[in-house]
KOLRO-859100 format. One record per residue: residue in one letter; x, y, z negated of N, C-alpha, C in turn. Coordinates in steps of 0.001 Angstrom, whole numbers, plus 500000, padded with zeros to 6 digits. Atoms other than C-alpha are relative to their C-alpha. Layout:
// KOLRO-859100
AXYZXYZXYZ ...
END
This chain:
// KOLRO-859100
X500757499577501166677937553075534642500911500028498778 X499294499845500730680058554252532077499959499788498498 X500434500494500960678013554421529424498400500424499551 X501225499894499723674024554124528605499625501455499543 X500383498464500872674106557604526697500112501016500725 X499782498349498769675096559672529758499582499734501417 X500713499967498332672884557869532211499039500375500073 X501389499200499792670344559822531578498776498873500228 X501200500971500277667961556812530596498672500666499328 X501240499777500528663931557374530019500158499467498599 X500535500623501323662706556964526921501101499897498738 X498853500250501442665690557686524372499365499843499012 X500647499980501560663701558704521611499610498040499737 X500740500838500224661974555242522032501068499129499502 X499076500627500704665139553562521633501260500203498829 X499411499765501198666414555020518823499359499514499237 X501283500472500720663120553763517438500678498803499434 X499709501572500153664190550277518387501325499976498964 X498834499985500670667597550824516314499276500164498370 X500522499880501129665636552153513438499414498896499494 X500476500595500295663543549696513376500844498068499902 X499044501013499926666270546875513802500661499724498495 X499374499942501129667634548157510400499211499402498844 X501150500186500963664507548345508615499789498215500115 X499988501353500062664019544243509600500725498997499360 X498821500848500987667259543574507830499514499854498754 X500484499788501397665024544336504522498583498876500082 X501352500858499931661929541931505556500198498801500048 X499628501379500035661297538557505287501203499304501364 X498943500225498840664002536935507548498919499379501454 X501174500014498110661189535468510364499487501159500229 X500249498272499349660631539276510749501051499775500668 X498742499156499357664351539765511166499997498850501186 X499474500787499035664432536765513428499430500216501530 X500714499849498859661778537710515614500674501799500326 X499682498726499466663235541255515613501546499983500671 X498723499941499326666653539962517067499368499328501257 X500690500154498513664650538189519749499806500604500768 X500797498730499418662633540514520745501014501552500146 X499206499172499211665804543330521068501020499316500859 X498800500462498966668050541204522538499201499615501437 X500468500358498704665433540402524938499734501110500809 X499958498649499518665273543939525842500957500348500665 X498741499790499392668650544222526444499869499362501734 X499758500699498520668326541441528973499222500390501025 X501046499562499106665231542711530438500033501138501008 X499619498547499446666041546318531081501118499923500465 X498868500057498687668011546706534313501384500634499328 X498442499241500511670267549709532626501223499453498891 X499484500506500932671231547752529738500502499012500213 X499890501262499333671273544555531353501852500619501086 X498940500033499229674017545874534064501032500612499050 X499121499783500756675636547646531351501212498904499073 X499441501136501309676166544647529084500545498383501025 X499166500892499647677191542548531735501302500293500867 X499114499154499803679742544984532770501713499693499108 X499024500540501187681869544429529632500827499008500342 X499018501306499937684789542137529923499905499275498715 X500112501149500943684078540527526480498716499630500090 X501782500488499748680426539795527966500509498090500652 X499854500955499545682213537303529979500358498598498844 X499100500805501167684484535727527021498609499414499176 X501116500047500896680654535800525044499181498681500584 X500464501275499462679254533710527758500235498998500429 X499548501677499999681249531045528108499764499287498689 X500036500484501774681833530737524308498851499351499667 X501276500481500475678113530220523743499389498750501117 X500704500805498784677517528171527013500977498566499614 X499249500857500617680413525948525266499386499329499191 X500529500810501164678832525225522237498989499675500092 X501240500777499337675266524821523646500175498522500161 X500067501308498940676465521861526016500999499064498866 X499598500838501317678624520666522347499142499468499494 X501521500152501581675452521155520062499329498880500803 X501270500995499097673283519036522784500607498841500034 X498746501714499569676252516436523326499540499206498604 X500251500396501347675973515830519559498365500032499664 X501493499582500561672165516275519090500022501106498984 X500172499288501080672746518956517080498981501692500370 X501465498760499684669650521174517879499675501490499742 X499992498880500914670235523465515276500402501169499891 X498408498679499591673600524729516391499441500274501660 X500026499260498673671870525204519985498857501175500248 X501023499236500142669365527544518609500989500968499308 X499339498694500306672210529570516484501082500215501362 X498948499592499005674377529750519370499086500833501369 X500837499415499355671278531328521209499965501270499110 X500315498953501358670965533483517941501178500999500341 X498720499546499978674673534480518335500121500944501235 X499900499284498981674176535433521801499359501322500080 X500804499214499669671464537750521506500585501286498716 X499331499089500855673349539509518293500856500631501066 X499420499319498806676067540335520784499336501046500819 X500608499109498414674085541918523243499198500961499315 X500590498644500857672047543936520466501525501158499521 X498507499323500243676039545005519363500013501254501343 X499619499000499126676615546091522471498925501313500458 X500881498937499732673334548150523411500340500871498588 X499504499356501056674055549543519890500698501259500736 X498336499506499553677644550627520513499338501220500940 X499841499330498386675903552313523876499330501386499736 X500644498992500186673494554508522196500137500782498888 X500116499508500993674167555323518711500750501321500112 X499167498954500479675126558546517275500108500039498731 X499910499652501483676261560015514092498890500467499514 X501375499531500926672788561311513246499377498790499952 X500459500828500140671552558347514111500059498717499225 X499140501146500859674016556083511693499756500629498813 X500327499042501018673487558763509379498371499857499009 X501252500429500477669811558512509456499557498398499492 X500023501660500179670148554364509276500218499784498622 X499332500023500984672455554593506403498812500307498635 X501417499764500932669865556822504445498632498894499672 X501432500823500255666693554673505406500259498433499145 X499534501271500278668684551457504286500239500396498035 X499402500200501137669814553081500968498618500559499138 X501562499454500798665701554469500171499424499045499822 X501149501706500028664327550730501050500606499314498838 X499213501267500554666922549008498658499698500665498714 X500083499234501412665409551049495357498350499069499818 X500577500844500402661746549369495739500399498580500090 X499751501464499974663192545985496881500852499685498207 X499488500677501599665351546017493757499003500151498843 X500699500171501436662491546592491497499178498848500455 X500556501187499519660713543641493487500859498796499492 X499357501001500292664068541794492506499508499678498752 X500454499744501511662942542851488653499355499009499630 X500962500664500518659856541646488939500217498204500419 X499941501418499834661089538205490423500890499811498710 X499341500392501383663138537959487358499410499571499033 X501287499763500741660204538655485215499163499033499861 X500608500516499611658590536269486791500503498576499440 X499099501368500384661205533421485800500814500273498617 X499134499632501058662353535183482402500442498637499420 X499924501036500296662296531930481000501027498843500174 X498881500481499079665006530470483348501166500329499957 X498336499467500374668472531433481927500525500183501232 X499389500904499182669691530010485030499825500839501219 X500800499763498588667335531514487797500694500745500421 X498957498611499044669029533375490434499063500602501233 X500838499534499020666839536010492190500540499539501609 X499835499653498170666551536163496490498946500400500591 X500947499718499253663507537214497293499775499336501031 X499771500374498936663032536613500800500458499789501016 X498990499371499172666404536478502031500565498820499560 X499846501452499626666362532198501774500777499735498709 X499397499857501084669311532695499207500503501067499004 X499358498613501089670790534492496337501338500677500666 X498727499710499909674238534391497560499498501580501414 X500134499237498442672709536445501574499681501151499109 X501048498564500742670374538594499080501434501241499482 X499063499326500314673443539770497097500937500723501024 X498790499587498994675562540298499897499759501336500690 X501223498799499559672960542536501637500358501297499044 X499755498523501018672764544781498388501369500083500177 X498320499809500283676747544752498000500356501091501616 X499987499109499006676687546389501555499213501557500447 X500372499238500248674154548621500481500245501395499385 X499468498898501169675852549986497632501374500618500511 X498536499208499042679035550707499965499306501169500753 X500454499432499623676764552562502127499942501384498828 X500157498634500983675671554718498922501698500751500036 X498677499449500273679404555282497882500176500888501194 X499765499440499091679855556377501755499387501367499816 X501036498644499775676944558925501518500820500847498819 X499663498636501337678175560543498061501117500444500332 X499102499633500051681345560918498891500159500781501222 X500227498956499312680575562880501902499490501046500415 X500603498640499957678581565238500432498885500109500420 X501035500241499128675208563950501583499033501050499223 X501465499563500978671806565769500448499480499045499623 X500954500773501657669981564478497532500816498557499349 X499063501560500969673331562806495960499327499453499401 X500409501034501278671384561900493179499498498914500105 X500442500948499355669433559710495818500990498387499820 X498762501229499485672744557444496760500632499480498768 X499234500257501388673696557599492826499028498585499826 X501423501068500395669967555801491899500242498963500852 X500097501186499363670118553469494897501388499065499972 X498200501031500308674104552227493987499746499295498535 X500332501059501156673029551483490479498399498936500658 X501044501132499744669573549509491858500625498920500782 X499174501488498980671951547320494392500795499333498981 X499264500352501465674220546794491082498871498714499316 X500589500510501054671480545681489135499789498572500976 X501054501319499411669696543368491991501547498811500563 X499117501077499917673217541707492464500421499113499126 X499673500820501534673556541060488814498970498817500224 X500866501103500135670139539177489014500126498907500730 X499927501307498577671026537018492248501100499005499206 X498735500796500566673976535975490006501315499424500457 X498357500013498615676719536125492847501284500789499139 X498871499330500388679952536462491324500568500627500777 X498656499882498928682016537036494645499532501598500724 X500605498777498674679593539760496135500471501608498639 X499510498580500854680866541920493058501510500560500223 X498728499577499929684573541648493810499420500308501910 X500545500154498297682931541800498286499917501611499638 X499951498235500363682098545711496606501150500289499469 X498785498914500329684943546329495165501371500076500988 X499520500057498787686548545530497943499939501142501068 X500806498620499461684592547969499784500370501146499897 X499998499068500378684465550599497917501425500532499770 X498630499464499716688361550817497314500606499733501131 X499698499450498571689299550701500755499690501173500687 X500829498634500061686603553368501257500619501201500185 X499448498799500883687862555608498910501414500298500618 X498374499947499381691892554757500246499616500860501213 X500268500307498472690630555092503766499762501728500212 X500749498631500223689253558833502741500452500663499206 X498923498873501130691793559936500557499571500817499302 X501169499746501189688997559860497768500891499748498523 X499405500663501379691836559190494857499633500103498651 X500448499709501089690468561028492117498909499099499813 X501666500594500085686831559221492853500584498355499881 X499701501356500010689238556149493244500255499364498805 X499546500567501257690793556028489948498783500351499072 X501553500219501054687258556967488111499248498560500393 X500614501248499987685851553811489789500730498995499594 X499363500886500829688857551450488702499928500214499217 X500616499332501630688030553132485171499226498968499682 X501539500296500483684496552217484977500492498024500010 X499676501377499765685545548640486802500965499142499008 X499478500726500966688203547838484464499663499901498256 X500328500133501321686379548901481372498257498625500107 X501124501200500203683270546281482798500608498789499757 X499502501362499901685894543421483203500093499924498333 X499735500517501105686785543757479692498746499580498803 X501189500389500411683523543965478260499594498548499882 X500389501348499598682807540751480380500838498948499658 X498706500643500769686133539556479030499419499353498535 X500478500510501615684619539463475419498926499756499658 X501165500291500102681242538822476378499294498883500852 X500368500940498553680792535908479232498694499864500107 X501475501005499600677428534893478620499057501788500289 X500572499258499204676450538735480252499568499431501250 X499609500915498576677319536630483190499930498930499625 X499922501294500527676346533264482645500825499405501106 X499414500819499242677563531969485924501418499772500128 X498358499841499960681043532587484864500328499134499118 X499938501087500768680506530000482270500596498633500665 X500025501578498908680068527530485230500855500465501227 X498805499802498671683123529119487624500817498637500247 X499172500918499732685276526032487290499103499059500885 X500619501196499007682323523618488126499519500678501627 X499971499232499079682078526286490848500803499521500969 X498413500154499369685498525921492291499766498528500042 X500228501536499623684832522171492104499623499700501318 X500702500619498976682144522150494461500672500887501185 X498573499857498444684355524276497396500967499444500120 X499136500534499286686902522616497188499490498153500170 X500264500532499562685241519718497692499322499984501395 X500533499301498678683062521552500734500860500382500721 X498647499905499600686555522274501945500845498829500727 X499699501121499571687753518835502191499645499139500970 X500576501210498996685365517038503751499904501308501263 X499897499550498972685418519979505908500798499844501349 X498508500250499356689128519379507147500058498591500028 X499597501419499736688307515769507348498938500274501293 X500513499873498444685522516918509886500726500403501072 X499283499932499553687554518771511369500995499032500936 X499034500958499637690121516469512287499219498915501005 X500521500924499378687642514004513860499342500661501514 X500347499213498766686335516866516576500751501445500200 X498810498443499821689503519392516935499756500666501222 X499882498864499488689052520606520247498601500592499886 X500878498924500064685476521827520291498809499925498692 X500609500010500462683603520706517516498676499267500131 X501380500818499854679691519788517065499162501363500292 X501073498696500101678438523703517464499978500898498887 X500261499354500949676979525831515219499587499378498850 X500542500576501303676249524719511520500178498203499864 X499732501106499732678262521420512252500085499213498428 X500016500623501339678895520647508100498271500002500318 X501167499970499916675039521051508230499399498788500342 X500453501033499291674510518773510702500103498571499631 X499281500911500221676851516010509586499623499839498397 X500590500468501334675516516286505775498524499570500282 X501136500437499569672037515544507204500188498162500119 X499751501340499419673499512426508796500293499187499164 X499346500802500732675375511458505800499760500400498603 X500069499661500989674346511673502032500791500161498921 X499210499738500333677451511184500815500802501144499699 X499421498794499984678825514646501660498806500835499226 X500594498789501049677793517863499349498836500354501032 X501025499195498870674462519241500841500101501463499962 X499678498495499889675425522696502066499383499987501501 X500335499601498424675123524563505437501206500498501007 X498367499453499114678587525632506152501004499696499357 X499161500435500688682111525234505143500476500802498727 X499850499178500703681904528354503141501936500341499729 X499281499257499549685289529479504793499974500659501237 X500178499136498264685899532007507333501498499249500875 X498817500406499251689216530104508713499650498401500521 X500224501826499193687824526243508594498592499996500799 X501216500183499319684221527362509752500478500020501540 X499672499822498234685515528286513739500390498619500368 X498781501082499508687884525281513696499036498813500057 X500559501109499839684941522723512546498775500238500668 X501579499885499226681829524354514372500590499852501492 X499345499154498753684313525509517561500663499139500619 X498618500712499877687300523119517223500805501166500665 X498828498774499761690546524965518588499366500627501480 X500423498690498911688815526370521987499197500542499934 X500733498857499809686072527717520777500657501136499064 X499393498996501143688336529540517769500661500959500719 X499127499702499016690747530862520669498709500955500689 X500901498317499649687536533010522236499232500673499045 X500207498744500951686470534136518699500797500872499420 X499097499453500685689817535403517916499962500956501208 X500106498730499366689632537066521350499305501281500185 X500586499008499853686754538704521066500093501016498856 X499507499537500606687539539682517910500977501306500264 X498902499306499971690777541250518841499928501411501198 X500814499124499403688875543237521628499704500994498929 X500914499169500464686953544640519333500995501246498668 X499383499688501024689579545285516382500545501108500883 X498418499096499407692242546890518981499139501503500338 X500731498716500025689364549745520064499817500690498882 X500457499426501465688221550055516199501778500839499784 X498671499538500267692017550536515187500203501681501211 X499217498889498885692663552952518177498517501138499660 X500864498898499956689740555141517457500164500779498603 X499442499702501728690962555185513497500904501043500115 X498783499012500077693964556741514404500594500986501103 X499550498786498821693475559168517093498607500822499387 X500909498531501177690182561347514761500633500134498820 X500068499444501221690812563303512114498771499843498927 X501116500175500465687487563005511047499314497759500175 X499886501589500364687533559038510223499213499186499172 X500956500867500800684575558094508630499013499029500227 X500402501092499354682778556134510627500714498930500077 X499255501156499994685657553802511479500490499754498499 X499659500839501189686523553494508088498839499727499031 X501009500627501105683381552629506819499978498728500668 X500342501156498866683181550020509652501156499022499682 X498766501114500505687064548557508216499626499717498666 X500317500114501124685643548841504882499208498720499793 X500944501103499745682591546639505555500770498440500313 X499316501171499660684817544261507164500521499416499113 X498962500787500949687517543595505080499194499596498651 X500609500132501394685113543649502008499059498605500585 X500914501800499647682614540497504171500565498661500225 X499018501876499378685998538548505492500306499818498416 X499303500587500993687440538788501417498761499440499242 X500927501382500497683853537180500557499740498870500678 X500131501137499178684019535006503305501018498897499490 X499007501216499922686835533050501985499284499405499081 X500762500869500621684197531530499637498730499480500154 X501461500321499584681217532025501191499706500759501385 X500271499178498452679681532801504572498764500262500355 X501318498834499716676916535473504111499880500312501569 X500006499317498692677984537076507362499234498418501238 X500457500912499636676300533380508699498135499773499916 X501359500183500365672380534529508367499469500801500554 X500631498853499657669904536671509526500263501155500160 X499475498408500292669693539625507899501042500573499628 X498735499112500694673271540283506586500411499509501671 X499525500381498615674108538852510157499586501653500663 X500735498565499347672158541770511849500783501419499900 X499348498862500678673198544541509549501432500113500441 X498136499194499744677201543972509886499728500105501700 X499343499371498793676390543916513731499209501189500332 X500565498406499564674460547338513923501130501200498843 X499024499492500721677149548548511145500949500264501189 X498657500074499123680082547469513512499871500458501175 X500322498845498518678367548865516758500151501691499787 X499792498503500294678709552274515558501598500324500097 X498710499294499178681978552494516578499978500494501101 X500206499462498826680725553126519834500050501669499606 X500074498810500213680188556795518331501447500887500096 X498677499510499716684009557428518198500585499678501354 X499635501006498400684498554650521446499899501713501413 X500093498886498724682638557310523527500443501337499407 X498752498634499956684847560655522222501031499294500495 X498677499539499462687866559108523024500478499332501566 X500540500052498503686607557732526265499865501618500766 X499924498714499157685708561406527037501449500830500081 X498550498935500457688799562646525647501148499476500743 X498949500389499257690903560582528034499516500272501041 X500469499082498843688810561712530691500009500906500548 X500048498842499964689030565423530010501895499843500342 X498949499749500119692997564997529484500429499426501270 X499658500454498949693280562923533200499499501514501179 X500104499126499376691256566144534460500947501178500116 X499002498674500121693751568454532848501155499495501126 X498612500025499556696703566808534266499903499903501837 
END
């Protein structure tokens, strides 16, 4: 079985549905999105075609040890928590991969759109939660997306999306214009400093990636005439008032990280092991993670479970890369390096990509490589027939 899109499976339409509707969950309260990763990943497992497909994969194997690792960690430790995200983790995977199996470009196309029409009432919902707390210098919207920091992150991936659409000429630019300033605004309100440089991140890679230069140097324009503004105005941004006591509290969440660390190097306690261990102990900062992407593997994982996230990783990178640079037409994969590099350079402070719904989103984002995967799958196929 090569791949689910050319086995002539019943019911496509229906599962394009399920994709649609996978996206749309990333925008709802998160026990939507949670029950909507259940409920597809249990599909996956259920349905024979998908099912033999996805255990086909050679990083299916690497997936199920990894998680069958940290299970029998999380339980060793009582840590309950991490044996319910490491169930969570699994079933993302396996939605990735059915992804990957079916999507197309109309269908990423159409995602993209429905994601960047939903994020125009949610941001006036952010409004009115503002509205609601005018009073509160302080308050930092999230709606129903647990925190400010996930909420922001969400929009910040939104508004890359827009940039994607305009710059390729979509119908009803003016659409992707309106919904890039409403993700703007609803990030200002969450009060996330990091998810503003997480877009600009984005967006100039984007632009590089698409040899958008003119559109590149009008957005460092605009960007360097906001810094200065914010330069001579801080209290636009109040939370920039309080960056140092900021930086305080990571690198303290840092420390005691690498002192956990050190006490369970090879595999850790599981998933959400700072979590666990600030529960136990009141002493340590109350957080949920280490809010790095380099000490989180090492203290949830210790060094063998880091060793099969770097592999699967590197699976995944070495196809992305190889599909980059054998189309001409490169927009998919470079929206998909864009995303990335713009979630790992907010990860080094914070770890959005650690939740629900921004969880979800980058993996139905990053499955869409399958759309280039299978051309140059055919295209090595056709060129073994020629020869």
């Amino acid at each position: 079985m090569n791949d689910i899109n050319t086995s002539k499976l019943k019911a496509v339409s229906s599962e394009n549905i399920l994709v649609y509707l996978a996206f749309l969950s990333v925008f709802l309260h998160y026990a939507v999105t949670a029950i909507a990763i259940a409920a597809l990943g249990l599909f996956v497992l259920i349905k024979s075609e998908t099912r033999k497909y996805v255990f086909a994969k050679k990083s299916h194997l690497l997936l199920s040890v990894f998680c069958l690792i940290t299970i029998v960690t999380a339980l060793f430790y009582k840590n309950y928590l991490g044996v319910i995200c490491s169930i969570a983790f699994y079933l993302l995977i396996l939605i990735f991969y059915f992804v990957k199996s079916i999507i197309t470009e109309h269908m990423l196309e159409r995602s993209l759109s429905l994601c960047c029409k939903v994020v125009i009432p949610l941001s006036l919902a952010v409004a009115v939660e503002k509205c609601l707390h005018i009073s509160n210098d302080n308050y930092r919207c999230k709606l129903w997306f647990f925190n400010a920091n996930y909420m922001a992150a969400l929009f910040a991936s939104i508004a890359l999306f827009c940039v994607y659409k305009i710059i390729n000429n979509s119908e009803q630019i003016w659409l992707y214009f309106v919904s890039f300033a409403a993700s703007v605004i609803a990030m200002y309100l969450s009060g996330s400093m990091f998810s503003f440089i997480e877009l600009l991140v984005g967006v100039c890679l984007l632009l590089i990636l698409r040899k958008k230069y003119i559109i590149l140097a009008a957005f460092l324009f605009i960007t360097f005439l906001g810094l200065v503004v914010l330069y001579f105005c801080p209290e636009i941004f109040p939370r920039i008032l309080k960056a140092s006591q900021q930086t305080g509290k990571r690198i303290d969440i840092w420390y005691t990280s690498m002192e956990l660390i050190k006490q369970r190097p090879l595999f850790g306690q599981g998933f959400l092991t700072y979590f666990h261990n600030a529960n136990q102990n009141p002493d340590i900062y109350q957080t949920t993670h280490s809010h790095n992407f380099a000490l989180e593997p090492l203290l949830c994982f210790g060094i063998v479970g880091t060793i099969f996230i770097i592999l699967m990783l590197w699976l995944y990178l070495k196809k992305l890369i190889k599909c980059k640079e054998y189309f001409n037409n490169d927009k998919v994969t470079s929206l998909v390096l864009s995303l990335c590099c713009a979630v790992l350079i907010h990860s080094t402070t914070d770890l959005t990509l650690m939740w629900l719904q921004t969880g979800l989103l980058y993996v139905l984002i990053m499955a869409s490589v399958g759309i280039d995967e299978r051309k140059l799958e055919k295209g090595g196929r056709q060129s073994s027939a020629d020869d």
